[in-house]
Backbone bond lengths (Angstrom), bond angles and torsions (degrees), N, CA, C in turn:
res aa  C-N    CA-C-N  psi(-1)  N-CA   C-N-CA  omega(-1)  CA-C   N-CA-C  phi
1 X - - - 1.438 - - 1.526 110.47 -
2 X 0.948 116.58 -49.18 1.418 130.96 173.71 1.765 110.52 -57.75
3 X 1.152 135.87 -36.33 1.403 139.56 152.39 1.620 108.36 -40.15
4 X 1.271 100.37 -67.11 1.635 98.75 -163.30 1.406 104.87 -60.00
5 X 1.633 108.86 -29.47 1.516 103.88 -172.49 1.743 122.86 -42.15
6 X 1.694 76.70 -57.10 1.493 115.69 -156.33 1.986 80.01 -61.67
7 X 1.474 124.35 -46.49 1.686 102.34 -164.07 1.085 104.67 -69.88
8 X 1.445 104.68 -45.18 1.873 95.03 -174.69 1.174 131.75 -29.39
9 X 1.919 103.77 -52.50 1.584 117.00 -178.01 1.160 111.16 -64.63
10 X 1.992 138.15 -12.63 1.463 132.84 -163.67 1.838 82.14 -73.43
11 X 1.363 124.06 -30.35 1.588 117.26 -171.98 1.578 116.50 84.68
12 X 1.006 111.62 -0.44 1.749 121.52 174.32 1.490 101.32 -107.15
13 X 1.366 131.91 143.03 1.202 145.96 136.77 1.154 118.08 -44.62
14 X 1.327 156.85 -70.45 1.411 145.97 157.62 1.697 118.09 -26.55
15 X 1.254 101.10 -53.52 1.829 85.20 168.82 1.339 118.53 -85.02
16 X 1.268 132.56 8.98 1.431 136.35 173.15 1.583 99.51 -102.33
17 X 1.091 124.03 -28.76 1.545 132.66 142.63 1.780 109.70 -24.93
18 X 1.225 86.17 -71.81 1.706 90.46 -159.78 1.256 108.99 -81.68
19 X 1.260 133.01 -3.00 0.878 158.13 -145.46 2.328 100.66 -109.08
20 X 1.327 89.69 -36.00 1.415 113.17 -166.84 1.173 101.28 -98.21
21 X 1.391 120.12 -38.11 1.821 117.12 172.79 1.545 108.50 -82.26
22 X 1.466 124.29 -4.56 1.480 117.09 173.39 1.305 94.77 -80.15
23 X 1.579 132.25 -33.66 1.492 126.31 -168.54 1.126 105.01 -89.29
24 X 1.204 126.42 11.13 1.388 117.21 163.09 1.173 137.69 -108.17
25 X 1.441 96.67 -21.54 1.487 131.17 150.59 1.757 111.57 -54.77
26 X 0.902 121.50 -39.06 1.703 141.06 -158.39 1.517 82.92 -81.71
27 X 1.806 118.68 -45.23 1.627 112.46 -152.30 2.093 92.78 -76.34
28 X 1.361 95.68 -47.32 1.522 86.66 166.56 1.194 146.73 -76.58
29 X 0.999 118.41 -3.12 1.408 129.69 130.36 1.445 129.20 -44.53
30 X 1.213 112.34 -50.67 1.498 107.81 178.29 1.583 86.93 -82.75
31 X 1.457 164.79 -67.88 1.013 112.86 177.86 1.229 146.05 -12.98
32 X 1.184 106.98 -68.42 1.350 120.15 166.40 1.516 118.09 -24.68
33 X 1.202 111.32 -52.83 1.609 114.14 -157.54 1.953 93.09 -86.84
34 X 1.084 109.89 -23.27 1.344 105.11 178.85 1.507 113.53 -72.52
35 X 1.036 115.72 -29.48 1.651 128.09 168.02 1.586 107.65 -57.09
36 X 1.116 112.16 -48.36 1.495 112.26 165.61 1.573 131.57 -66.67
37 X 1.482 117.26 -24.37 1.311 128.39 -173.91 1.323 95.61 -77.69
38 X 1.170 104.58 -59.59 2.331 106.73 -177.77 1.343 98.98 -52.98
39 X 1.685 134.35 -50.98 1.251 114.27 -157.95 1.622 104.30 -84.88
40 X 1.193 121.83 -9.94 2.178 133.47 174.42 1.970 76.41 -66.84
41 X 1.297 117.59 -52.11 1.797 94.85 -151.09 1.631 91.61 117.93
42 X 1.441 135.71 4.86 1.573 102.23 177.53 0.863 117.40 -106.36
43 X 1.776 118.19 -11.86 1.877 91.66 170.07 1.867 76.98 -115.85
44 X 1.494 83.71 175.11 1.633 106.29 166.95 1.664 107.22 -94.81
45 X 1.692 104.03 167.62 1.568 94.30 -170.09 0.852 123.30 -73.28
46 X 1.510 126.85 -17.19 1.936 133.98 -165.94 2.071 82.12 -62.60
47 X 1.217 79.73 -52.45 1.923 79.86 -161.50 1.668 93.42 -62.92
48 X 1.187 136.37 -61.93 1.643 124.85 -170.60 1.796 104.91 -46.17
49 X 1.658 114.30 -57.64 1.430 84.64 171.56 1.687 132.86 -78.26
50 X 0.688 112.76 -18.56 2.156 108.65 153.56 1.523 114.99 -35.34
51 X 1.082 114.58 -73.21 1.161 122.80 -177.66 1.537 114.67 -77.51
52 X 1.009 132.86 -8.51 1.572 135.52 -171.18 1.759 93.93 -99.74
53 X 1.351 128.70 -23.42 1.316 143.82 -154.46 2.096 93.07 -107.70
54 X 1.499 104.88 -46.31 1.306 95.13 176.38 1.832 103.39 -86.11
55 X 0.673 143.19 -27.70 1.641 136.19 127.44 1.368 128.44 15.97
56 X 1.444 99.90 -78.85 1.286 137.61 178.32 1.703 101.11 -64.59
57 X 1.120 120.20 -75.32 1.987 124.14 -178.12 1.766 90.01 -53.38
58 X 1.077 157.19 -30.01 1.597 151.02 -149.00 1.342 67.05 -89.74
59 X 1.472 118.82 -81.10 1.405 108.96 -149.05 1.627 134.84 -63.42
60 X 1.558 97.72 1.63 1.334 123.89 -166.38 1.802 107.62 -75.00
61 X 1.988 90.96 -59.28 1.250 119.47 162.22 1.600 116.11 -46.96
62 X 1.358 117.88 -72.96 1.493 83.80 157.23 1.145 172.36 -174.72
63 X 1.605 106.80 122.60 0.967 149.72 120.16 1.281 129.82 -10.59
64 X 1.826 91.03 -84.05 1.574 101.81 159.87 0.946 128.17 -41.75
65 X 1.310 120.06 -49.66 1.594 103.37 -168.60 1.132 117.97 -78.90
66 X 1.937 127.05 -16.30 0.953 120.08 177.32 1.745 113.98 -80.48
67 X 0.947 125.17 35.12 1.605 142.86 -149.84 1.451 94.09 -128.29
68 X 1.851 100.13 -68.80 1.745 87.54 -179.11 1.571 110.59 -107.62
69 X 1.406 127.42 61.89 1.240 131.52 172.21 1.694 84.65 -117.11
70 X 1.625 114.04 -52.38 1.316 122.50 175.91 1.284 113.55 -27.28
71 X 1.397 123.73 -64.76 1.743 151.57 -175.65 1.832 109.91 -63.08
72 X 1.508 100.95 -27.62 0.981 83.41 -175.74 1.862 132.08 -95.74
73 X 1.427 129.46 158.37 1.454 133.65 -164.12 1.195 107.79 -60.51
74 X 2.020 116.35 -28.12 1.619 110.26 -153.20 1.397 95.20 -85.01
75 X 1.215 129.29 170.43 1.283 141.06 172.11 1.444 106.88 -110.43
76 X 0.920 127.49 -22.63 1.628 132.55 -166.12 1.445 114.08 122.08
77 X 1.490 97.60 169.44 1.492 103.12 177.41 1.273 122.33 -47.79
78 X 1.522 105.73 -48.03 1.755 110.97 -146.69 1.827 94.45 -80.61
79 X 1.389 113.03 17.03 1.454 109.08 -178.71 1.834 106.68 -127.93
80 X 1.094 116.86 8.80 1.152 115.78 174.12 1.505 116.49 -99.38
């Protein structure tokens, strides 16, 4: 959350871009680390897949948005 924040406010689309593939990077990552918590023994699996599944839709989302930021005409604030 704090990624997207931080691109949004640069006011350009390209750094809210990159900004959006670090948080998506971030969402797989915490995959990642959840793969490790079930196999340490600290969560059980009902809970690893819940959260490994809302994981998965975060990173889905976005996605999306970096899909229609792509498509879209505006460039950002700091260019209007």
């Amino acid at each position: 959350m704090d990624n997207i924040a931080e691109g949004f406010e640069r006011g350009g689309n390209k750094e809210f871009l990159q900004y959006l593939w670090i948080s998506k990077a971030s969402a797989g990552k915490s995959r990642s680390r959840l793969y490790r918590a079930l196999d340490f023994g600290m969560i059980q699996e009902n809970e690893f897949l819940i959260l490994k599944t809302r994981a998965e839709m975060l990173s889905v989302g976005i996605y999306g948005l970096i899909v229609q930021i792509r498509k879209s005409e505006h460039k950002g604030q700091k260019f209007c």
